[in-house]
C-alpha positions as CSV (number, residue, x, y, z in Angstrom):
1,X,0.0,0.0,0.0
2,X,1.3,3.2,-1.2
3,X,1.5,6.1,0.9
4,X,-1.1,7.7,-0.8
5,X,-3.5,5.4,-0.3
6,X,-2.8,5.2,3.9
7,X,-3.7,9.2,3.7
8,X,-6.6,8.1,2.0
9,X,-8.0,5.4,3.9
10,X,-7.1,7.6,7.2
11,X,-9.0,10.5,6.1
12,X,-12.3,8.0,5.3
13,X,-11.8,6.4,8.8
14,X,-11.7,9.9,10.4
15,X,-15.1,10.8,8.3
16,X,-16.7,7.6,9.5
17,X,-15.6,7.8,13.1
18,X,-16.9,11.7,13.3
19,X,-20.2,10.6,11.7
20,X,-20.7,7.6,14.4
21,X,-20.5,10.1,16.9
22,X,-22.6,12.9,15.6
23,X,-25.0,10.4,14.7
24,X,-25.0,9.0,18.8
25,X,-25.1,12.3,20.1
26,X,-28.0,13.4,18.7
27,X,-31.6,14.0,20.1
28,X,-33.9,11.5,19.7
29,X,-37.1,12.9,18.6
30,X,-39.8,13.2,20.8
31,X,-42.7,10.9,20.7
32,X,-46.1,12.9,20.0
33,X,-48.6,12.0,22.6
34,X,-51.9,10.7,21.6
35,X,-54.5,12.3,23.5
36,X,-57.7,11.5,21.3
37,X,-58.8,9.1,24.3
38,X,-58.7,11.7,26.5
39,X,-61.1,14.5,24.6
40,X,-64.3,11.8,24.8
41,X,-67.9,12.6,25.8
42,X,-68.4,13.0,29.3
43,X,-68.7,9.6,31.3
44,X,-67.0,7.6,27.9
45,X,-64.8,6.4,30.4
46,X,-66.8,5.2,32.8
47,X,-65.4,2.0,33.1
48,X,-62.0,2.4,32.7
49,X,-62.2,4.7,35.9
50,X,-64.1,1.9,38.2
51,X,-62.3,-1.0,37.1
52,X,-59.3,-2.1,36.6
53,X,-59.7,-4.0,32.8
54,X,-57.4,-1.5,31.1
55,X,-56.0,0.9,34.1
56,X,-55.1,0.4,37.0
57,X,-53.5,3.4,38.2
58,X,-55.2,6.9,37.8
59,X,-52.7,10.1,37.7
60,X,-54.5,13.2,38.4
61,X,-52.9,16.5,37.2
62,X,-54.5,19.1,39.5
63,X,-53.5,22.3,37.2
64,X,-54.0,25.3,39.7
65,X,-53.5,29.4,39.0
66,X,-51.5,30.9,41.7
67,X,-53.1,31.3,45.5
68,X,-56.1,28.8,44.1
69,X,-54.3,25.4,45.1
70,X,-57.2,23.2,47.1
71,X,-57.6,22.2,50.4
72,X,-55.0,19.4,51.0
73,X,-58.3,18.2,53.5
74,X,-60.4,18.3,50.4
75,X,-58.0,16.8,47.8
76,X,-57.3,13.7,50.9
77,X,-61.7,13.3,51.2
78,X,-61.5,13.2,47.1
79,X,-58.9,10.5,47.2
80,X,-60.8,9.0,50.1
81,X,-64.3,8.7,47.5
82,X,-62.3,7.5,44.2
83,X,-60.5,4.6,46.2
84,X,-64.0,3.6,48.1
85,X,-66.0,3.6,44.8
86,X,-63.4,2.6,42.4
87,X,-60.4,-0.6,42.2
88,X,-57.9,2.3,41.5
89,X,-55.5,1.9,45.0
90,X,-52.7,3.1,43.0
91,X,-53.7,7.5,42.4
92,X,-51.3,9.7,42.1
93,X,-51.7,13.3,42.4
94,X,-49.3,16.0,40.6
95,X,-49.8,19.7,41.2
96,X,-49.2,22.4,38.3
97,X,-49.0,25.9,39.3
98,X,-50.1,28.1,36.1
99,X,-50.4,32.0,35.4
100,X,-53.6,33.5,35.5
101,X,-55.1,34.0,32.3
102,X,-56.2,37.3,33.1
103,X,-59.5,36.7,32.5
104,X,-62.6,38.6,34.0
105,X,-64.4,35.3,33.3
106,X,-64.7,32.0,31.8
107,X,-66.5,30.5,29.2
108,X,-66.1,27.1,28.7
109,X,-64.1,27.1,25.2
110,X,-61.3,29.2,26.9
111,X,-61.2,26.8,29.6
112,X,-60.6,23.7,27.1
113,X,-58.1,26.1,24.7
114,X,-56.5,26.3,28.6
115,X,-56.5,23.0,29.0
116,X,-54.7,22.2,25.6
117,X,-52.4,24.8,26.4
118,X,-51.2,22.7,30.1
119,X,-52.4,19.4,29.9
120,X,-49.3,17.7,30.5
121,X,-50.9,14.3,31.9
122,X,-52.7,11.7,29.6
123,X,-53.3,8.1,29.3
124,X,-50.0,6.3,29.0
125,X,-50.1,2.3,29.4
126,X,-51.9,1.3,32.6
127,X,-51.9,4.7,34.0
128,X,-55.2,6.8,32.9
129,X,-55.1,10.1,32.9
130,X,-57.4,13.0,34.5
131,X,-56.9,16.8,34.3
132,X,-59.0,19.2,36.5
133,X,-58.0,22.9,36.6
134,X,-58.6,25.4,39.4
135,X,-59.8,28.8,37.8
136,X,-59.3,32.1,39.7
137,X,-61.5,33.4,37.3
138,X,-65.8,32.9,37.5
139,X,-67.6,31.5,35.2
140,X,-69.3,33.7,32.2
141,X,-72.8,34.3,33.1
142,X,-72.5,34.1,36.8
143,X,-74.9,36.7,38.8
144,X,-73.4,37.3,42.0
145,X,-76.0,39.3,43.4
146,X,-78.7,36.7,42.3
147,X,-76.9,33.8,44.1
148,X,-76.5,32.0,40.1
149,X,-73.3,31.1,40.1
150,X,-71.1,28.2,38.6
151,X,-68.8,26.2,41.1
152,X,-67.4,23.5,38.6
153,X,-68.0,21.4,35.7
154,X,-67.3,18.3,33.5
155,X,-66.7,18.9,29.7
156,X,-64.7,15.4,28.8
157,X,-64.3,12.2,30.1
158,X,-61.4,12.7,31.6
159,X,-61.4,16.9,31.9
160,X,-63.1,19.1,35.1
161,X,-62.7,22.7,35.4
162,X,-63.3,23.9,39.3
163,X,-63.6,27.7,40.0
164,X,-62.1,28.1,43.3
165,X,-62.5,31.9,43.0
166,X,-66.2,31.5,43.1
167,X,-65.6,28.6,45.5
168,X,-64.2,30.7,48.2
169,X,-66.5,33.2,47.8
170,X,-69.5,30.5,48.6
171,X,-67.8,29.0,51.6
172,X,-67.1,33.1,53.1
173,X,-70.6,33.6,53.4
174,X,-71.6,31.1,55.9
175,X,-69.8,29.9,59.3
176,X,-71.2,26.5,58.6
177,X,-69.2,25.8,55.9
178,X,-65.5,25.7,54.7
179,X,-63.7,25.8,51.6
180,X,-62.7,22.5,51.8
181,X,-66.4,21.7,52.0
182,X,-67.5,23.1,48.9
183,X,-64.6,22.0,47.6
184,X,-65.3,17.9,48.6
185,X,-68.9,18.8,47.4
186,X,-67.9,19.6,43.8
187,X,-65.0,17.4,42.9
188,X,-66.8,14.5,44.2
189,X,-70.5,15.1,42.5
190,X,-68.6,15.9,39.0
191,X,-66.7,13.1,39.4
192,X,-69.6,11.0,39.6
193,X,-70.6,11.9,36.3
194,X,-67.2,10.6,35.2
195,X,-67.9,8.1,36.8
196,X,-71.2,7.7,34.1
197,X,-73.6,8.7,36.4
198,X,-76.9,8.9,35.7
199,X,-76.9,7.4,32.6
200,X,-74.3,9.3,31.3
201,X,-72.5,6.2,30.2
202,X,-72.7,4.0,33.2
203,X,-76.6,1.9,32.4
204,X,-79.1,2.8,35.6
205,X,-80.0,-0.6,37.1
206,X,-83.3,0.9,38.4
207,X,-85.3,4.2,37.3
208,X,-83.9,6.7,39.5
209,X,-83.3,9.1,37.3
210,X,-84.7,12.8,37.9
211,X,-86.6,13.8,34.8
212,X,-87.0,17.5,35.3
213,X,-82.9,17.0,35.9
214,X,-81.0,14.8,33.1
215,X,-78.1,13.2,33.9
216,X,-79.2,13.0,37.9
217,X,-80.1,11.0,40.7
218,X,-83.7,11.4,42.4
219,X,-83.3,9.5,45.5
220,X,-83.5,12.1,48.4
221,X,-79.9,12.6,50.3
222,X,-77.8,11.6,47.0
223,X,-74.5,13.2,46.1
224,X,-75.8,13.0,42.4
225,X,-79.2,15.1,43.2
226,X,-79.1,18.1,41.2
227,X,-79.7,20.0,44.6
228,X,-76.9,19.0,46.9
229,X,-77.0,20.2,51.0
230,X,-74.8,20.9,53.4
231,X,-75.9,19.1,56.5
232,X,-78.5,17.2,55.6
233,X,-82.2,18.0,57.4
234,X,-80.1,21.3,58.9
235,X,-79.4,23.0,55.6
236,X,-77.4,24.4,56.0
237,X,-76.5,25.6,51.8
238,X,-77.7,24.4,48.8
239,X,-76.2,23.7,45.5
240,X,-77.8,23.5,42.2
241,X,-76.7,21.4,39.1
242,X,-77.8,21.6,35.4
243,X,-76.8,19.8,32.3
244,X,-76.8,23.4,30.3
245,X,-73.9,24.6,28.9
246,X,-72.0,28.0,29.4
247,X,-72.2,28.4,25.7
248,X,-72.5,26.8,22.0
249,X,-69.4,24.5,21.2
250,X,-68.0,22.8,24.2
251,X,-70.7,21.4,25.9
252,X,-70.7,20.3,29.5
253,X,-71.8,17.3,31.1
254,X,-72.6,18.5,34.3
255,X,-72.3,22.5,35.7
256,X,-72.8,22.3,39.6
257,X,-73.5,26.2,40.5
258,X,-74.2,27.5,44.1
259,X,-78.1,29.2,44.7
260,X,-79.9,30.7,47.2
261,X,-76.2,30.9,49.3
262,X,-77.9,33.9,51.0
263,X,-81.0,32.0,52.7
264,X,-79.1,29.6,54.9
265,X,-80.9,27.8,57.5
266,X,-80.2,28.1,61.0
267,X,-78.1,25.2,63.0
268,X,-77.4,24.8,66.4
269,X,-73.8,23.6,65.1
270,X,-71.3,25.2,64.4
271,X,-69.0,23.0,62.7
272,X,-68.4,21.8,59.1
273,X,-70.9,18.7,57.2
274,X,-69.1,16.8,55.0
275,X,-70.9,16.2,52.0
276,X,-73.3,13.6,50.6
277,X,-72.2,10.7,49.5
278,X,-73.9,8.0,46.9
279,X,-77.0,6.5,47.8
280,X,-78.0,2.9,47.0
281,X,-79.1,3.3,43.8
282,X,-76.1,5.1,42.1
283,X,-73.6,2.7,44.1
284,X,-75.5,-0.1,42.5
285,X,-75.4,1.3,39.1
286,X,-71.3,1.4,38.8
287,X,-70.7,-1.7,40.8
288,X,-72.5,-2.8,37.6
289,X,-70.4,-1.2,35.5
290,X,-67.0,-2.2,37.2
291,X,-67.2,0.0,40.5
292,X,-67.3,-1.3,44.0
């Protein structure tokens, strides 16, 4: 071999070797999420929430603006309901803090162009995926003065938005109830309807369905009444749930708003009710469908 050809052969096994290690050094590219199962009608996954047939873990991204985290006492009674009315024992919670949107209010498109804007949790193997945002913002059409305002709402099957602003506001205005009350009260009934409840994806064994009220439960007491109270016989507040939605295009499944705050009823207690839970009927219905 000529000396000519050694330079030669050097210089190729220089190109080579620098072209291996560019070629090992570089980025991998990023795999694009799929998140179509997670932009379903609300209660579409009904049964992958109560069972354990394709997930068994549920991560929960709680996305909150700044100063409207939840009550960690109302985030533990949330956990509390999911792992008493669901097989999920593995739920992990992740905490996003997010700018405000600087928004007077809400309407329920912004809130999902929000969501696609900071979703960063989705389903991924046996782990599903649930996003629920804490607004410090009102909804759009909320009357203050009139007591007609909304507390929270489910718009996917796996998507809740929560306005804590309005929240707080609630809770200030009695001594019988907390934030972390309302709190419990809301992420717990619009979970239900995740959950498919009433006939919103999970089948009612028996007719208990409230027919001046779609979507929810007749029995006195229930969690998934459209008129939920604090305290039972005492009164103490009342919430009020439609199936309407803030607007045309994203449609809600459920919107649970606070009315007639201003008329609460007298108690000789002064501490805190927890809220309803599910009654017979509706604890029937998603053991059927996978639940306990």
């Amino acid at each position: 071999m000529n000396k000519l050809q050694s330079i030669f052969l050097s210089i190729l096994f220089l190109l080579f070797f620098s072209c291996s290690q560019n070629s090992d050094d570089s980025p991998e590219p990023e795999q694009e999420i799929d998140k179509t199962a997670n932009l379903q009608g609300t209660g579409d996954s009904a049964n992958d929430i109560l069972s354990n047939a394709s997930f068994d873990k549920i991560k929960i991204e709680i996305a909150h603006v700044t100063g409207f985290r939840p009550t960690a006492a109302a985030m533990t009674e949330f956990t509390d309901f999911l792992r008493q009315h669901t097989f999920k024992e593995d739920i992990e919670v992740i905490f996003t803090q997010l700018d405000s949107p600087e928004e007077d209010s809400l309407t329920l498109q912004e809130i999902a162009e929000l969501e696609g804007e900071n979703r960063t949790v989705y389903n991924s193997g046996r782990t599903l995926g649930i996003y629920i945002y804490f607004a410090d913002a009102p909804s759009v059409g909320d009357e203050e003065d009139g007591g007609r305002v909304t507390l929270g709402a489910v718009y996917r099957n796996t998507s809740m938005i929560i306005h804590e602003v309005t929240v707080r506001r609630l809770a200030a205005q009695s001594s019988f109830i907390s934030n972390a009350d309302v709190e419990s009260a809301t992420l717990n009934h619009e979970f239900g309807h995740l959950f498919g409840l009433v006939n919103l994806g999970t089948r009612a064994i028996n007719d208990h369905e409230d027919p001046d009220a779609l979507n929810h439960c007749n029995v006195p007491g229930c969690l998934m009444r459209a008129e939920l109270q604090f305290g039972g016989s005492s009164g103490k507040s009342n919430l009020l749930a439609s199936t309407s939605s803030y607007e045309d295009g994203v449609k809600a499944g459920c919107i649970l708003s606070g009315q007639s705050v201003l008329n609460l009823l007298q108690s000789n207690s002064g501490k805190s009710s927890a809220a309803p839970g599910l009654d017979a009927e509706c604890i029937l219905d998603i053991q059927a469908n996978g639940g306990r």
